[in-house]
C-alpha positions in Angstrom: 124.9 22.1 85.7 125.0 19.9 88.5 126.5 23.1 90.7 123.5 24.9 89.7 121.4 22.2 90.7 123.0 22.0 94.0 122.6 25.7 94.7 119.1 25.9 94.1 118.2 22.9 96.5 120.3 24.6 99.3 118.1 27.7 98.9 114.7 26.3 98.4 115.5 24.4 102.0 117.0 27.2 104.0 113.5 29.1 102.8 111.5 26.4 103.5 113.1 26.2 106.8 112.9 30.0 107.2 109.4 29.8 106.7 109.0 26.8 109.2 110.9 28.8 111.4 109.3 32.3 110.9 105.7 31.2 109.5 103.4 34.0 111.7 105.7 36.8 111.4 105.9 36.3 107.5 102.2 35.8 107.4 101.8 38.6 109.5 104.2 40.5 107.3 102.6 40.1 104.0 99.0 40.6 104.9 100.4 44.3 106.4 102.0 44.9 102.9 98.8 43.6 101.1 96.3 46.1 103.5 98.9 49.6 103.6 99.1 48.8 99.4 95.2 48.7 99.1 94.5 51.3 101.7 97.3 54.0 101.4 95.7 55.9 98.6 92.6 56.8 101.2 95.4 56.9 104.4 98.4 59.6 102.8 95.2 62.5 102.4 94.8 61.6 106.4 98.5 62.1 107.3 99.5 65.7 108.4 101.0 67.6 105.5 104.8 69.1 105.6 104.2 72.6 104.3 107.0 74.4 103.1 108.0 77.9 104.7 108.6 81.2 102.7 109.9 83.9 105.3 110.1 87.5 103.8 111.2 90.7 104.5 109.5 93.8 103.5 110.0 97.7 103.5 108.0 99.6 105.6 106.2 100.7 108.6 102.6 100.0 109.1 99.5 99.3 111.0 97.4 96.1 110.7 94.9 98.3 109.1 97.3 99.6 106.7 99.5 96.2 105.9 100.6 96.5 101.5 97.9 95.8 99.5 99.7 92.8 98.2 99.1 91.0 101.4 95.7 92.4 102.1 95.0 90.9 98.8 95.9 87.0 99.9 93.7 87.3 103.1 90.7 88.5 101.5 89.0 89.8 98.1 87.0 93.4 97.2 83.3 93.5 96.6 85.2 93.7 93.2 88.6 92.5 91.5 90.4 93.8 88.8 91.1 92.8 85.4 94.5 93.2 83.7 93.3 96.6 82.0 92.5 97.4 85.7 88.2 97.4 84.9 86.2 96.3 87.8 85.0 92.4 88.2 83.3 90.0 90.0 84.3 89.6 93.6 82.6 89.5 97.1 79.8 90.4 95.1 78.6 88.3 91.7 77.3 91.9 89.8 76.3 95.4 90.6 73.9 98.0 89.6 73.9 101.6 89.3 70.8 103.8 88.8 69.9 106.4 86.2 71.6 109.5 88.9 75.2 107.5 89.0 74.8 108.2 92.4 73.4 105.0 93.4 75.0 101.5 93.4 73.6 98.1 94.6 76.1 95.4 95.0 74.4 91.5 95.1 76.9 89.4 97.4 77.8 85.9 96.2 76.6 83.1 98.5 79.5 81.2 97.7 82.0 82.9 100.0 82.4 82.5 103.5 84.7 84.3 106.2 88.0 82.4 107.4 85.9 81.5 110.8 83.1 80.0 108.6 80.2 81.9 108.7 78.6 82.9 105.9 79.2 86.9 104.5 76.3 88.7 105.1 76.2 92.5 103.2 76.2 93.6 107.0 80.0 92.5 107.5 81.2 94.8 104.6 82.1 98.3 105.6 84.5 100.6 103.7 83.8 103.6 105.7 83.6 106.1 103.0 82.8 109.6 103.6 79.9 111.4 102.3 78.0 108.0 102.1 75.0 106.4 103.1 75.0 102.8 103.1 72.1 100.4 103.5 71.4 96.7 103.4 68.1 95.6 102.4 68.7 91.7 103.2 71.7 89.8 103.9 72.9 89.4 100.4 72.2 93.2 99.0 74.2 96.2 99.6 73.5 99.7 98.7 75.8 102.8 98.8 73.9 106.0 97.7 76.3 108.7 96.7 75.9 112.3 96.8 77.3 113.2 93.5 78.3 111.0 90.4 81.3 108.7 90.9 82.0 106.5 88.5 85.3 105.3 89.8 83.4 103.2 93.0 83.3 99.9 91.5 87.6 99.9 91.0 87.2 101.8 94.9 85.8 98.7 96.5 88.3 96.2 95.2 90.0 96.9 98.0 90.1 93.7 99.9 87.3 93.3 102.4 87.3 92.4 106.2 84.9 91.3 108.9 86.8 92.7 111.8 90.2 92.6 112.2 91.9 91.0 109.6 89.8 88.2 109.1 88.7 87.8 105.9 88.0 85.6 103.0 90.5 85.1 101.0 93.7 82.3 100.0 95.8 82.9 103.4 94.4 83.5 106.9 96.4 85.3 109.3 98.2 82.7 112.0 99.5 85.4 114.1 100.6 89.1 114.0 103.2 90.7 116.0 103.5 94.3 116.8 105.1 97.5 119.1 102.4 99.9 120.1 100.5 100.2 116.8 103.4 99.0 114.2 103.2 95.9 112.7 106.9 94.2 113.2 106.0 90.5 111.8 102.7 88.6 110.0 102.5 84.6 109.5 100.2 83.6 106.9 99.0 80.3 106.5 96.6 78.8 103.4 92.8 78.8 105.0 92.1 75.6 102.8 93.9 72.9 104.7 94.2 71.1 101.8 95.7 73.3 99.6 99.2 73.1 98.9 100.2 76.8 99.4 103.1 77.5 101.3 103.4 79.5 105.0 104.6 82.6 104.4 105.8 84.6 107.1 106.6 88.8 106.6 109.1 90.8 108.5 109.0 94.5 108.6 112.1 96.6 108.1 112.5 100.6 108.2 115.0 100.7 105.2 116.3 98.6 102.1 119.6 98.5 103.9 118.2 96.3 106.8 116.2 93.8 105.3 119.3 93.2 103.0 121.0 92.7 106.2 118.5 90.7 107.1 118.9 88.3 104.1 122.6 88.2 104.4 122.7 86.9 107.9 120.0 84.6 107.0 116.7 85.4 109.4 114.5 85.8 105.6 115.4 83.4 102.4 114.0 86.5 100.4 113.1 90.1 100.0 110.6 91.7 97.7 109.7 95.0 96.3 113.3 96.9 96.8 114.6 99.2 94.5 118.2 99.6 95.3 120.0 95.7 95.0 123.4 97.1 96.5 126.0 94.5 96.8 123.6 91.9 96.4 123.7 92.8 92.9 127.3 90.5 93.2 126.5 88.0 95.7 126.5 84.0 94.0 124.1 81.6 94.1 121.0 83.4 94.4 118.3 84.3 92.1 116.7 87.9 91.2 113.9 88.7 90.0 112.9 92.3 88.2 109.3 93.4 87.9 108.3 96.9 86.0 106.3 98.8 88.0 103.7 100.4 86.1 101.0 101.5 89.1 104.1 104.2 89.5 106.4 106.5 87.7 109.5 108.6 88.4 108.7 112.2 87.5 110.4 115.4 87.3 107.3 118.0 89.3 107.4 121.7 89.2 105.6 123.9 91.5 103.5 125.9 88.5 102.7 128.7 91.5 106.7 129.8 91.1 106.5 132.5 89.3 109.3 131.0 87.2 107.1 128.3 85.7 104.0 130.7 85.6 102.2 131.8 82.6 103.4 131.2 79.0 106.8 131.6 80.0 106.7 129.1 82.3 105.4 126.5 79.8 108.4 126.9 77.7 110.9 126.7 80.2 109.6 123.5 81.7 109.5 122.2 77.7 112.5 123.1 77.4 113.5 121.2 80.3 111.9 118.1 79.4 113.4 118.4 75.6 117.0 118.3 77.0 116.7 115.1 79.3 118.2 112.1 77.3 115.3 109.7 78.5 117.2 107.1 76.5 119.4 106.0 79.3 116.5 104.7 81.4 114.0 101.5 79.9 110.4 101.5 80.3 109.9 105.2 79.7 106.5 107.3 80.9 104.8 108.9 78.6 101.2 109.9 81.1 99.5 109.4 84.1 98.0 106.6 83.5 99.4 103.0 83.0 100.4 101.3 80.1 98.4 98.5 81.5 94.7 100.6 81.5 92.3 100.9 79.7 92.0 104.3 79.4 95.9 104.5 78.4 96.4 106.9 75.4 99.7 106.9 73.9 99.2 109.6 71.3 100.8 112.4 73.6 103.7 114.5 73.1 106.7 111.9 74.2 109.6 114.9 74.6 112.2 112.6 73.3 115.9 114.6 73.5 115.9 117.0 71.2 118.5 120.0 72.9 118.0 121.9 69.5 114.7 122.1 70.2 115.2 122.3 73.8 117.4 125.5 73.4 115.0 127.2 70.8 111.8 126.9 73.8 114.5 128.5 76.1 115.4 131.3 73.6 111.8 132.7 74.2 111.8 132.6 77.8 111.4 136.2 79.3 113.3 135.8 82.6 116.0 132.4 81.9 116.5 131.3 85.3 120.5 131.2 86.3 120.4 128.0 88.2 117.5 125.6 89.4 117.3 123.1 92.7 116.6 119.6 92.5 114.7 118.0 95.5 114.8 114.8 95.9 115.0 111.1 97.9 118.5 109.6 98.5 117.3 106.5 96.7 116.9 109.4 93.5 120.5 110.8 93.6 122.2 108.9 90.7 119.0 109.5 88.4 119.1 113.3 89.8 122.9 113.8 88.8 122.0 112.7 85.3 119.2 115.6 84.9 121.9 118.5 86.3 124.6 117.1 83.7 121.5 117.6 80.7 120.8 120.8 82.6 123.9 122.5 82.7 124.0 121.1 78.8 121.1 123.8 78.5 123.3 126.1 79.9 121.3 126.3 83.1 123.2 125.5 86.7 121.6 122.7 88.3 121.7 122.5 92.4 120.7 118.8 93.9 119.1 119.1 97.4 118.6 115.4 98.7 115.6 115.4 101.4 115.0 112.8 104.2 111.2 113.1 103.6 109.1 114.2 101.1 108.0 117.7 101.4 105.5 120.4 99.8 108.1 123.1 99.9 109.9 122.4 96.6 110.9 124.6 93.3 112.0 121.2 91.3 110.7 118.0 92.9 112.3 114.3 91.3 109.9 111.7 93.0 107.8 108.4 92.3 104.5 108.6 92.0 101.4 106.2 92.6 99.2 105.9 89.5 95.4 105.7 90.6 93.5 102.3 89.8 91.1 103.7 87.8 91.7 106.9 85.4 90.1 109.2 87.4 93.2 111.6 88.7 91.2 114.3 90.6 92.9 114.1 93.8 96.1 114.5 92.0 95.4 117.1 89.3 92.7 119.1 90.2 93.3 122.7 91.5 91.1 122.1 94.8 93.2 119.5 95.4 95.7 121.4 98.2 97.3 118.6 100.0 97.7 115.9 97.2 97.9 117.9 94.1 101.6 118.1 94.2 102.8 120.8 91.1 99.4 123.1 92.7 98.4 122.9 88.8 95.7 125.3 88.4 94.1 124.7 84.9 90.2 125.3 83.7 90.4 122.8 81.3 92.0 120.0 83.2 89.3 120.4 86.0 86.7 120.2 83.9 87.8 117.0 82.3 88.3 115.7 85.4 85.0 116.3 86.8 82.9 115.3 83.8 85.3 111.9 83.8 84.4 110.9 87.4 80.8 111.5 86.9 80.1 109.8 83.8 79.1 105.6 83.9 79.4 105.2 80.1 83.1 103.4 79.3 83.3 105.4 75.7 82.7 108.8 77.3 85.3 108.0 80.4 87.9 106.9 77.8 87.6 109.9 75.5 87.4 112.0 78.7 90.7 110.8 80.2 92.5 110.3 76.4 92.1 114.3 76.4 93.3 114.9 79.7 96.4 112.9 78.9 97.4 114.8 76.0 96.4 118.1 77.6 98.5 117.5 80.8 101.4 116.0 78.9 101.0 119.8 76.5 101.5 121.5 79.8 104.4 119.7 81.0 103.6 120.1 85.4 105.7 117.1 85.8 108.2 115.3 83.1 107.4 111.6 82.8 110.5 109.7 83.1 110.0 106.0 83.5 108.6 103.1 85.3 110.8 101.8 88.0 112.0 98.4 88.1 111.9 96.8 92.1 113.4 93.4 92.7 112.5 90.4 94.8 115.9 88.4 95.9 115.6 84.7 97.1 118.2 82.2 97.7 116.8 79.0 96.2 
């Protein structure tokens, strides 16, 4: 007891002396502590924030005007946006109208907004150069685009992200600087337009091929990549993380050119059933079964699914009048593996199957295996109707089909479009221009 004693008299006088010593600089001391404690919560919003950095690579070649849609759509917004089942919504503009013709639609702009620079959007900065338009703005917060036929599918049209010139617009990100050679976009730094949000820089780099942006991860100038198909060796490499996402804006499809008098006519219907009957679709996940995505709402998945049946496959073939002795498969390199799997069902059939891999894609094909882009909205006219030279890929040439087409882009009433496009679906999936395969799967790889 008395050593405890002792020891807390020894302190209490070296502090006292301490503080005897050091009285203005420990005065000083705690009335800093006392102010920073008080004050802090309204000085930390004041101090410059440490953003973190996100530097990507990308496939592809493009123009600032033609940048993916994915990053168009973090620098600005659409007079519309899209819900999931892909139906039109507010965006730029709080609500539309269209007039008693369909040909007419007046689009109110939401005061709310402003461009990146700060100004306020006036209808006046909003141009989607469309052809065969005439567009008008009565005010600064009313804009009118007068059609000269029906077309229903405008309100999903101008999603499209927006811009006032360049690529200012008003979205999430804002673009901090762009570098390019000649007119090809080679690198694009985004950076959040609210200064207070807590979003991170991301910065894109623009590679010709899957190959070199996976070179680029390995050797470390990108922490990720997004939106490839083919993982390669990365498939293997430790420690980082993967990421798969089902693409179903797109299938992989099997297109025959219906003007080759082998697919022609009656006969030509049964061979390509036949076809599609003896591909075992079971090997790939997230099968195709239309057109249109799983996701819309115009999806109708009461068509005929051509699930492997060979028997029935060879039957189809049986009443073919001229049984073709061997068929060629066109096709990407990235295709190849899912193109030997179709010759070995082929050759099953007893038909010789020839695979031609193409640099590019081309319009001189008999067989054609490629992805294809599924439309926004239902409406598949460019793709499917027989006026349709340049973009209607299998040149299918069907009274029917154009007709449903037509009356399903001019129509305004959600019922009619969906019982429209429902029959189309189960009419082109009956004539069998392209076999639905599956939705592919790209990947984003990130170390973390």
């Amino acid at each position: 007891m008395p050593s405890l004693f002792r020891q807390l008299r020894f302190w209490s006088r070296l502090a006292l002396a301490f503080l005897g010593k050091y009285y203005t600089a420990t005065f000083i001391g705690i009335l800093l502590g006392v102010t920073v404690f008080i004050l802090s919560p309204r000085l930390l919003p004041l101090l410059p924030k440490i953003r973190p950095t996100s530097s990507i690579a990308l496939v592809g070649r493009f123009s600032p005007a033609e940048i993916p849609l994915s990053l168009q759509q973090k620098i600005s917004l659409g007079l519309t946006t899209l819900t999931p089942e892909r139906l039109p919504a507010p965006g730029l503009a709080k609500s539309w109208t269209i007039d008693d013709s369909g040909k007419n639609y007046t689009f109110e702009i939401n005061t709310d907004y402003k461009w990146q620079d700060g100004k306020p959007i006036k209808s006046r900065d909003i141009n989607y150069h469309f052809k065969d338009t005439d567009v008008s703005y009565p005010d600064d917060t009313h804009l009118v685009i007068k059609l000269k036929e029906p077309f229903s599918p405008l309100p999903v049209v101008v999603s499209r992200p927006a811009f006032k010139s360049g690529l200012l617009g008003a979205g999430a990100y804002k673009v901090e600087s762009l570098k390019k050679t000649v007119s090809i976009v080679e690198s694009i730094s985004l950076s959040p337009a609210d200064k207070n949000s807590r979003l991170p820089i991301l910065k894109y780099y623009f590679y010709p091929s899957e190959h070199q942006a996976r070179l680029a991860f390995k050797l470390g100038t990108v922490n990720s990549i997004e939106d490839i198909q083919d993982l390669a060796d990365l498939s293997q490499w430790p420690g980082i993380n993967t990421k798969g996402l089902v693409q179903t804006d797109r299938y992989l499809g099997i297109f025959f050119n219906t003007q080759d008098p082998m697919f022609s006519g009656q006969s030509g219907k049964s061979l390509r059933q036949a076809l599609a009957y003896s591909i075992n679709k079971s090997l790939w996940p997230n099968r195709a079964y239309g057109p249109v995505s799983p996701l819309s709402w115009a999806f109708n998945p009461e068509v005929k699914k051509y699930d492997y049946d060979l028997a029935r496959a060879k039957q189809l073939l049986a009443g073919v009048e001229k049984k073709p002795s061997q068929l060629d498969i066109s096709t990407l390199p990235v295709y190849l593996p899912i193109a030997e799997n179709i010759k070995t069902d082929w050759e099953m059939l007893g038909i010789t199957t020839n695979i031609r891999v193409i640099p590019e894609l081309t319009a001189n094909f008999t067989v054609l295996l490629v992805a294809q882009q599924i439309p926004t909205d239902p409406d598949q006219y460019n793709l499917w109707h027989s006026t349709q030279i340049g973009t209607n890929l299998t040149k299918f040439n069907r009274p029917r089909a154009d007709k449903l087409l037509e009356d399903g882009r001019k129509s305004t009433d959600l019922k009619t479009r969906k019982a429209i496009y429902t029959e189309f679906q189960k009419y082109l999936t009956e004539e069998v221009p392209v076999i639905f395969l599956f939705h592919p799967t790209t990947y984003t790889v990130s170390r973390p």
